[in-house]
C-alpha positions as CSV (number, residue, x, y, z in Angstrom):
1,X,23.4,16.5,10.3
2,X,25.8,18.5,7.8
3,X,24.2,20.1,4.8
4,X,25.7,19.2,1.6
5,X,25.2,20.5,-1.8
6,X,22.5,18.5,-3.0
7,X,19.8,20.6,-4.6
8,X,16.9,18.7,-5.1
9,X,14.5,17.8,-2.0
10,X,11.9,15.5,-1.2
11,X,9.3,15.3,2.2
12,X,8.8,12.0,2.4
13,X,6.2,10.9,5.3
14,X,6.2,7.8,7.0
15,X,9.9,6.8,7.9
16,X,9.2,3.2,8.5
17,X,10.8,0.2,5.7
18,X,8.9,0.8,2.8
19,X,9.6,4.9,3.4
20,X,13.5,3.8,4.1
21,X,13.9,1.1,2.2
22,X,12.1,2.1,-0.8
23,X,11.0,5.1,-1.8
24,X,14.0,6.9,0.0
25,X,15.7,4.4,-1.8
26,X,14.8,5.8,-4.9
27,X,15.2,9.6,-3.8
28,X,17.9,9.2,-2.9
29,X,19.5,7.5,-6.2
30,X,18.2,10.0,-8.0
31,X,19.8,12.9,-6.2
32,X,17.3,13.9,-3.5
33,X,17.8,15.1,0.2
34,X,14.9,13.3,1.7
35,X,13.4,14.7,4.5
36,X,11.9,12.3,6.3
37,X,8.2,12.8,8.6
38,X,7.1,10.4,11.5
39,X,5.4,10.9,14.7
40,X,7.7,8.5,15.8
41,X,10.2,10.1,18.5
42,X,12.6,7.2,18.6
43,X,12.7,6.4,15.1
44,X,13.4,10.4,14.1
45,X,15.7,10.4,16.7
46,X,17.9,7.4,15.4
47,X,17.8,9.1,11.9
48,X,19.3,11.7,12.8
49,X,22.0,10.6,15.1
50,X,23.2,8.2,12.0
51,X,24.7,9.2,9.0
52,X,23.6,6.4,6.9
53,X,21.6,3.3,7.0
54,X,21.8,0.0,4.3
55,X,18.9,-1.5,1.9
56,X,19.8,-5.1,1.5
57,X,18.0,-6.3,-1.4
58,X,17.3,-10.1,-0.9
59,X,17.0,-12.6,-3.9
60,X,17.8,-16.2,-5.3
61,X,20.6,-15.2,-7.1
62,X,22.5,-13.5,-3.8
63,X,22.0,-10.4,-1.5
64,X,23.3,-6.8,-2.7
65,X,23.7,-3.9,-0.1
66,X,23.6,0.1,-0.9
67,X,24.2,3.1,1.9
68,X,21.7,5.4,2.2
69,X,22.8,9.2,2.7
70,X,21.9,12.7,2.5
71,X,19.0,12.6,4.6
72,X,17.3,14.2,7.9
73,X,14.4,14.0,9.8
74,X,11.7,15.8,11.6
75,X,9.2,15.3,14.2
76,X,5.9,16.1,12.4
77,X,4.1,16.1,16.1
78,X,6.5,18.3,18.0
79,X,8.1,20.1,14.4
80,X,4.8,21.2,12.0
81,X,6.6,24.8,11.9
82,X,9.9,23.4,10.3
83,X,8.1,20.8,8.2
84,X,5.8,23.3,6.4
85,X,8.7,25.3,5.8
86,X,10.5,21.8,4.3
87,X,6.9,21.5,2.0
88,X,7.0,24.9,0.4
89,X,10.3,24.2,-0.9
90,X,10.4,20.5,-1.7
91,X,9.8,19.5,-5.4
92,X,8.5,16.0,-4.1
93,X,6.5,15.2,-1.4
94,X,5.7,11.0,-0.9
95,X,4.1,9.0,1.5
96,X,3.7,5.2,2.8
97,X,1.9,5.5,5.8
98,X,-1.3,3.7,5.0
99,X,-4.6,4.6,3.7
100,X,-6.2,5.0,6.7
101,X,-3.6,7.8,7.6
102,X,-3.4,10.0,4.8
103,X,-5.9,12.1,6.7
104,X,-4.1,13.0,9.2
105,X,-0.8,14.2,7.2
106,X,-3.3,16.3,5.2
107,X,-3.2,19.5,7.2
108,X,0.1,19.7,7.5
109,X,1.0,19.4,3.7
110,X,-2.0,21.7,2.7
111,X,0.0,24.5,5.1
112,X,3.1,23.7,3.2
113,X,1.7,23.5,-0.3
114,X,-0.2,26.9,1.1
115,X,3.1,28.5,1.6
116,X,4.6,27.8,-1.6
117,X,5.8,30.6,-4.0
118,X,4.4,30.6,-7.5
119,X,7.9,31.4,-8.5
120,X,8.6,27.3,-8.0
121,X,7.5,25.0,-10.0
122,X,4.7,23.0,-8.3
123,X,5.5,20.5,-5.6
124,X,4.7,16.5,-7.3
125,X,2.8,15.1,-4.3
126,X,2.8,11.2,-4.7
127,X,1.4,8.8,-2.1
128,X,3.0,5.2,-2.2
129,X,-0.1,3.3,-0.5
130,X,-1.3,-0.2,-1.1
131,X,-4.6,0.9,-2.3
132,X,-6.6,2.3,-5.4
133,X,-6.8,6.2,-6.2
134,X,-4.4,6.6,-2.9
135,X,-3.2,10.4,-4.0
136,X,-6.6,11.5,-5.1
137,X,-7.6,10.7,-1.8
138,X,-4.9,12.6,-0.4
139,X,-5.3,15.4,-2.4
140,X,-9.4,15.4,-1.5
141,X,-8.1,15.5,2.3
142,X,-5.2,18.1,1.4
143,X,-8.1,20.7,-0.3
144,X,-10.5,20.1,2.0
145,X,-12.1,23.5,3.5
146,X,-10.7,22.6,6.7
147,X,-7.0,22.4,5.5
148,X,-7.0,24.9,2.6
149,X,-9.9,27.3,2.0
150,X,-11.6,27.7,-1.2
151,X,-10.3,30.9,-2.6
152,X,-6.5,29.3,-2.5
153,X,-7.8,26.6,-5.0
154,X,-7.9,29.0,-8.2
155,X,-4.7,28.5,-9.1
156,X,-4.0,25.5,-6.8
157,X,-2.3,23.8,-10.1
158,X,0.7,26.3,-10.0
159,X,1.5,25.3,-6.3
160,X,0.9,21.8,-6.4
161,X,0.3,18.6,-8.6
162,X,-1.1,15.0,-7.9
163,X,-0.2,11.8,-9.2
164,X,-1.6,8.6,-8.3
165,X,1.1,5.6,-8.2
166,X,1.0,1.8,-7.7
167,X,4.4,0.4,-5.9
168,X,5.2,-3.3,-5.2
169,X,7.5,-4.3,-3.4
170,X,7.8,-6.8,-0.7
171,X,9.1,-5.8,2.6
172,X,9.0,-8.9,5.2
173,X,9.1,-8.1,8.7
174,X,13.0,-7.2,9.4
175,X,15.3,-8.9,11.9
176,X,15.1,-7.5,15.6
177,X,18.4,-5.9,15.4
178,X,18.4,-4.8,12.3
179,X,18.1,-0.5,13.5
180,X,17.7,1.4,10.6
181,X,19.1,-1.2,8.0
182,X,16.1,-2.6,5.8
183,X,15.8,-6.1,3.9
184,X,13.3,-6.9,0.9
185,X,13.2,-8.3,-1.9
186,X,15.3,-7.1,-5.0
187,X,12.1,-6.9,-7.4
188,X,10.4,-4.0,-7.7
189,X,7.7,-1.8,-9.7
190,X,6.6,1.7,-9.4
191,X,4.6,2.9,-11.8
192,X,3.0,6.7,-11.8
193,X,0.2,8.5,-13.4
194,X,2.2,10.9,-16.0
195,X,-1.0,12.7,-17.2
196,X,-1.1,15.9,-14.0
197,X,2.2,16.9,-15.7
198,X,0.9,17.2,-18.8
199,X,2.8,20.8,-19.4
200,X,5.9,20.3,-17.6
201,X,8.7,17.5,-17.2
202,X,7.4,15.4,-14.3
203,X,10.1,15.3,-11.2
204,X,13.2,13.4,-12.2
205,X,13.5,10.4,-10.0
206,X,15.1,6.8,-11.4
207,X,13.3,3.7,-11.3
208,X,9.9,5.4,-11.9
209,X,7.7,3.8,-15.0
210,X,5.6,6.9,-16.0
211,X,2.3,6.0,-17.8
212,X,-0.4,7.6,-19.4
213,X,-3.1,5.3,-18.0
214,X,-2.7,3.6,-14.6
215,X,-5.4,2.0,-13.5
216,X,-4.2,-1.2,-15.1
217,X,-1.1,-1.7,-13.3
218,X,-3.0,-0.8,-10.0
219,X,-5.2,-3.4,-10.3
220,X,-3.1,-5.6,-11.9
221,X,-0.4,-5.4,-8.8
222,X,-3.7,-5.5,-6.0
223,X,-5.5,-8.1,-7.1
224,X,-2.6,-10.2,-8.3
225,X,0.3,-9.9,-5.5
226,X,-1.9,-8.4,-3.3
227,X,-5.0,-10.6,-3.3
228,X,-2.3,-13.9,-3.5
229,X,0.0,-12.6,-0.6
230,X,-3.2,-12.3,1.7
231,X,-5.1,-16.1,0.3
232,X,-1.6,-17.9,1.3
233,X,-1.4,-15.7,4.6
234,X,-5.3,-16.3,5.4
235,X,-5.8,-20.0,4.6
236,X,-2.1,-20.3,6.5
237,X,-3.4,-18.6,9.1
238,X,-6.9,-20.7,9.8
239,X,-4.4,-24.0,8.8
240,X,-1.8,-22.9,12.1
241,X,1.1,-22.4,9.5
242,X,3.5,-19.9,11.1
243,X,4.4,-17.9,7.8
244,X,3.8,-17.1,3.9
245,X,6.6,-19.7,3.1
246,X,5.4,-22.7,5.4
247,X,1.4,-21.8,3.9
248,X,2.8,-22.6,0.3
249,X,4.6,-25.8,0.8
250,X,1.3,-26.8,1.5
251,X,-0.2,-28.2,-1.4
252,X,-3.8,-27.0,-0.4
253,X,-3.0,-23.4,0.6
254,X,-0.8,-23.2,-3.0
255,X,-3.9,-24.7,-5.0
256,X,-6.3,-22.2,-3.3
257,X,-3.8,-19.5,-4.4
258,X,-3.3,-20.5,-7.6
259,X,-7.5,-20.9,-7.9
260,X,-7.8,-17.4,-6.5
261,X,-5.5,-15.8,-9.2
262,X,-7.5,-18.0,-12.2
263,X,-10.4,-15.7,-10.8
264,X,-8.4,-12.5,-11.3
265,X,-5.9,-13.2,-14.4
266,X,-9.6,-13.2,-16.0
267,X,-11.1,-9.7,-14.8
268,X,-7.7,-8.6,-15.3
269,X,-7.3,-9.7,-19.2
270,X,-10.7,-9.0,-19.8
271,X,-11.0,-5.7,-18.6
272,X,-7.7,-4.4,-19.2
273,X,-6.7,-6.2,-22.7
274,X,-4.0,-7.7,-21.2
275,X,-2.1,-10.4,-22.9
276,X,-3.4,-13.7,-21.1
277,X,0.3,-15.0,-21.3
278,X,1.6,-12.4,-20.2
279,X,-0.7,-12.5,-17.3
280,X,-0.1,-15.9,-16.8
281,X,3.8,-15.2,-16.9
282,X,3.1,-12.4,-14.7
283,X,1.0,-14.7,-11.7
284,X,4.1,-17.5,-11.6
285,X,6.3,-14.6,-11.1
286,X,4.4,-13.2,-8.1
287,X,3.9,-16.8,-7.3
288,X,7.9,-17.5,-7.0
289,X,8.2,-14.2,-5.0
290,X,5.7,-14.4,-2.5
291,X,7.5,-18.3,-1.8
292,X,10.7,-16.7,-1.5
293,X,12.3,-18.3,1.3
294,X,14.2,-15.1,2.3
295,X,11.7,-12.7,2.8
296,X,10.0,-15.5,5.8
297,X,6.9,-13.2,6.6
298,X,4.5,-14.2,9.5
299,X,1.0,-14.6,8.4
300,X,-0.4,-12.8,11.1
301,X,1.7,-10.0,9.9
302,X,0.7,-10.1,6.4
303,X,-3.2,-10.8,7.1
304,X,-3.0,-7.6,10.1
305,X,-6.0,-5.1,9.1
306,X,-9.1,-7.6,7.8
307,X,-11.2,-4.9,7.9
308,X,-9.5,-2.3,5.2
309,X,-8.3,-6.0,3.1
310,X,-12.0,-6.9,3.4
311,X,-13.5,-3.5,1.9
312,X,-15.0,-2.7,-1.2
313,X,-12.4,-1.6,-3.7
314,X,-9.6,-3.7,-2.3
315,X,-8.0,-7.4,-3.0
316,X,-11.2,-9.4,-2.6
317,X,-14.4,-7.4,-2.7
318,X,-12.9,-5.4,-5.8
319,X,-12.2,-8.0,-7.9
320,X,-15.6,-10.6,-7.0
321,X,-18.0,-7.6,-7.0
322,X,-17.0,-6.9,-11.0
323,X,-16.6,-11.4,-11.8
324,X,-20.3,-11.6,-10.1
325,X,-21.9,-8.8,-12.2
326,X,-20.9,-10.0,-15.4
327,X,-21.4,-14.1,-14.2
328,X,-17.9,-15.0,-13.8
329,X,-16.4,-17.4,-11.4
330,X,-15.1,-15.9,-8.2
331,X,-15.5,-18.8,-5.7
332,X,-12.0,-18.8,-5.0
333,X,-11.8,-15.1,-3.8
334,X,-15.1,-15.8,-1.9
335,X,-12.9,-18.6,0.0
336,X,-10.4,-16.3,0.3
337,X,-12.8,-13.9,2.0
338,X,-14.5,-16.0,4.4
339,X,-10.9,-17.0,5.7
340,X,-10.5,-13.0,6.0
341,X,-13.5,-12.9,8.6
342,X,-12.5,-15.9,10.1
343,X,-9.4,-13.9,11.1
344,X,-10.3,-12.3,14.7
345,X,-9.1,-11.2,18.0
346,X,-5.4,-12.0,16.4
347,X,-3.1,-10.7,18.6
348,X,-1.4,-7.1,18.0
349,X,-3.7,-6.5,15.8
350,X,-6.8,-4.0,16.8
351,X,-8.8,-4.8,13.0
352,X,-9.3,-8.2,13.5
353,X,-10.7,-7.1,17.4
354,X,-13.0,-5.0,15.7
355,X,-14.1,-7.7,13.3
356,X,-14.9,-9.8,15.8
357,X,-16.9,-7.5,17.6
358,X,-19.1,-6.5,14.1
359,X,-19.7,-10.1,13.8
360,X,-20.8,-10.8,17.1
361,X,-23.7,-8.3,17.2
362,X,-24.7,-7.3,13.3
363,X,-27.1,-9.7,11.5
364,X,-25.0,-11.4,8.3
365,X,-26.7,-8.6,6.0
366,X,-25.8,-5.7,8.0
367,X,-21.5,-6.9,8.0
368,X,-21.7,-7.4,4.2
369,X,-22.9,-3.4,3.8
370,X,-21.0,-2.3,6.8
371,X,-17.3,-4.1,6.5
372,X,-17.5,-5.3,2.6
373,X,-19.5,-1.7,1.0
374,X,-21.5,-4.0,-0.9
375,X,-25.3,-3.1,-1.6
376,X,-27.6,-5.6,-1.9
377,X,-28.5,-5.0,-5.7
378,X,-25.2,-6.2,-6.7
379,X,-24.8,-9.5,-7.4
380,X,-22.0,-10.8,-5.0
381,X,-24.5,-9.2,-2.1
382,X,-26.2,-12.1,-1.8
383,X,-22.9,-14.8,-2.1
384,X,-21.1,-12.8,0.8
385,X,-24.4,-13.2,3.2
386,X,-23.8,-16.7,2.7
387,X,-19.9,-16.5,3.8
388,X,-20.5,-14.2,6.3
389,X,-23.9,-16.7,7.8
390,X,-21.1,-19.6,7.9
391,X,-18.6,-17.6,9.9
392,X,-21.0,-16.5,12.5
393,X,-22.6,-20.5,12.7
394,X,-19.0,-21.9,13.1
395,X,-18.5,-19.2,15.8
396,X,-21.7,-19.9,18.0
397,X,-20.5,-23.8,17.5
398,X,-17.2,-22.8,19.1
């Protein structure tokens, strides 16, 4: 693909539709080439051989479409040579390739970041997981003493700087034919830690909401869209509903989601000083867009990886484990939970294999610590041995 004159670059790594349809999205309004990384040979190969692809941004009001430009891609299995050289010279470097994944694009950005001159200004390395602390967790893989060794960390700050970010957006699963074009819905938030720039401008890219403090929109956003996307998907799933829409025209599954969010809106106004109308303003907005009839999502699709959704710091655990040490109500994200481990041997998806298997051959105690991270001094301990005891007694009745 043709150079142009663009100036600005950015790696971004994962090229599937959040990487196209959002945060390439956003690179690329703001003026970027993005570069995009995927081990994917098909997908990199389709990038390259088009020109452009479309976002269609989904909503009540109508549909809006924008081209996507400027971009190419690389092979980061058969290309690390190429891509390191793309790193060293890049002023952003994202990522939305899941948590459980960052590990393995470490390496390769620790060679690039390596690389750089100190004559640039440092590299903004950004990952755009679904999860807490997502960058710093990067960044502990990144300078780790296998990927970077310990002497190149004195002045590590000049080559590089981290910035942990909560995104939302909803992506649904796309249309069969739909190539490289991506649909989701046309809100969105992304909202970045501005503190690791402290003495410079942080990268210039539009639709960013820099902040000071950031846990508070994290888990705002996780235990609010996140934790009510998976309760509809989950109790959908165990009541044979065939996707997030269908589960919340049932009057059940919408009155378990709207219980599970009470549960939340109160950790998250309590701990955070947030407004409780505005929460409450903020839940039936989430509310309205996970029941968005265009973005149809199969709850298999959106309940895939039980083990990660079922872990300590994420949409469930997180949120109960602080409720039950200060006494709080969180039956409704125990519910939620126990419809999480009821969620096994789903097809396509290798977690809920593994679930099953844990639950088949660990004694209820031993799943809490191993899937949940939960130790038995804290108080929920004893409330998920409970769930966990009437999963495995349903199971040997089956």
């Amino acid at each position: 693909m043709a150079a142009n004159n663009y100036t600005k670059k950015a790696v971004h790594f994962g090229a599937g539709n959040i990487g196209r349809g959002f945060v390439a999205c956003f690179l690329h309004n703001s003026g970027y080439e993005v570069i995009f990384a995927d081990v994917n040979a098909d997908l990199i190969n389709a990038l390259n051989a088009s020109p452009s692809y479309k976002v269609i941004e989904v909503g009540s009001e109508g549909t809006e479409e924008s081209t996507i430009t400027n971009y190419r891609a690389i092979n980061s299995r058969t290309n690390e040579e190429e891509l390191i050289q793309e790193i060293a010279s890049a002023e952003v470097v994202t990522c939305s390739v899941g948590p459980n994944i960052l590990k393995f694009i470490a390496p390769v950005i620790a060679k690039g970041i390596d690389r750089r001159s100190e004559d640039l200004p440092p590299v903004a390395v950004i990952a755009c997981e679904n999860a807490i602390g997502a960058t710093d967790t990067l960044a502990e893989y990144i300078k780790d003493p296998k990927n970077t060794p310990s002497h190149r960390l004195e002045n590590y700050e000049k080559r590089a700087r981290f910035a942990n970010s909560a995104i939302d957006r909803i992506v649904p699963a796309q249309d069969a034919d739909a190539g490289l074009d991506v649909k989701l819905e046309k809100f969105y938030e992304w909202v970045v830690d501005r503190t690791p720039f402290k003495d410079m401008s942080p990268p210039d890219i539009k639709g960013i909401n820099w902040v000071d403090n950031l846990l508070p929109y994290i888990e705002r956003k996780l235990y609010t869209v996140n934790t009510g996307h998976a309760t509809a998907a989950y109790h959908g799933y165990i009541r044979r509903k065939s996707t997030v829409y269908d589960a919340l025209q049932d009057k059940d599954i919408q009155e378990e989601v709207k219980k599970v969010l009470e549960n939340t809106s109160h950790l998250i106004t309590q701990k955070h000083g947030i407004d409780e109308q505005a929460q409450h303003e903020y839940v039936e907005k989430i509310v309205r867009r996970i029941s968005n009839p265009h973005l149809e999502d199969a709850v298999e699709r959106v309940g895939r990886a039980p083990l990660r959704k079922l872990s300590r710091k994420e949409r469930f655990i997180g949120p109960a484990a602080e409720l039950a040490e200060h006494g709080k109500d969180c039956s409704a994200l125990l519910d939620a939970a126990e419809m999480a481990f009821r969620f096994q041997n789903v097809e396509g998806d290798e977690e809920s294999a593994e679930l099953a298997k844990i639950m088949a051959s660990n004694q209820p105690e031993d799943v809490v610590k191993q899937v949940c991270g939960l130790n038995e001094q804290e108080k929920l301990f004893p409330k998920m041995v409970e769930v966990v005891q009437r999963v495995q007694a349903d199971l040997q009745d089956d």
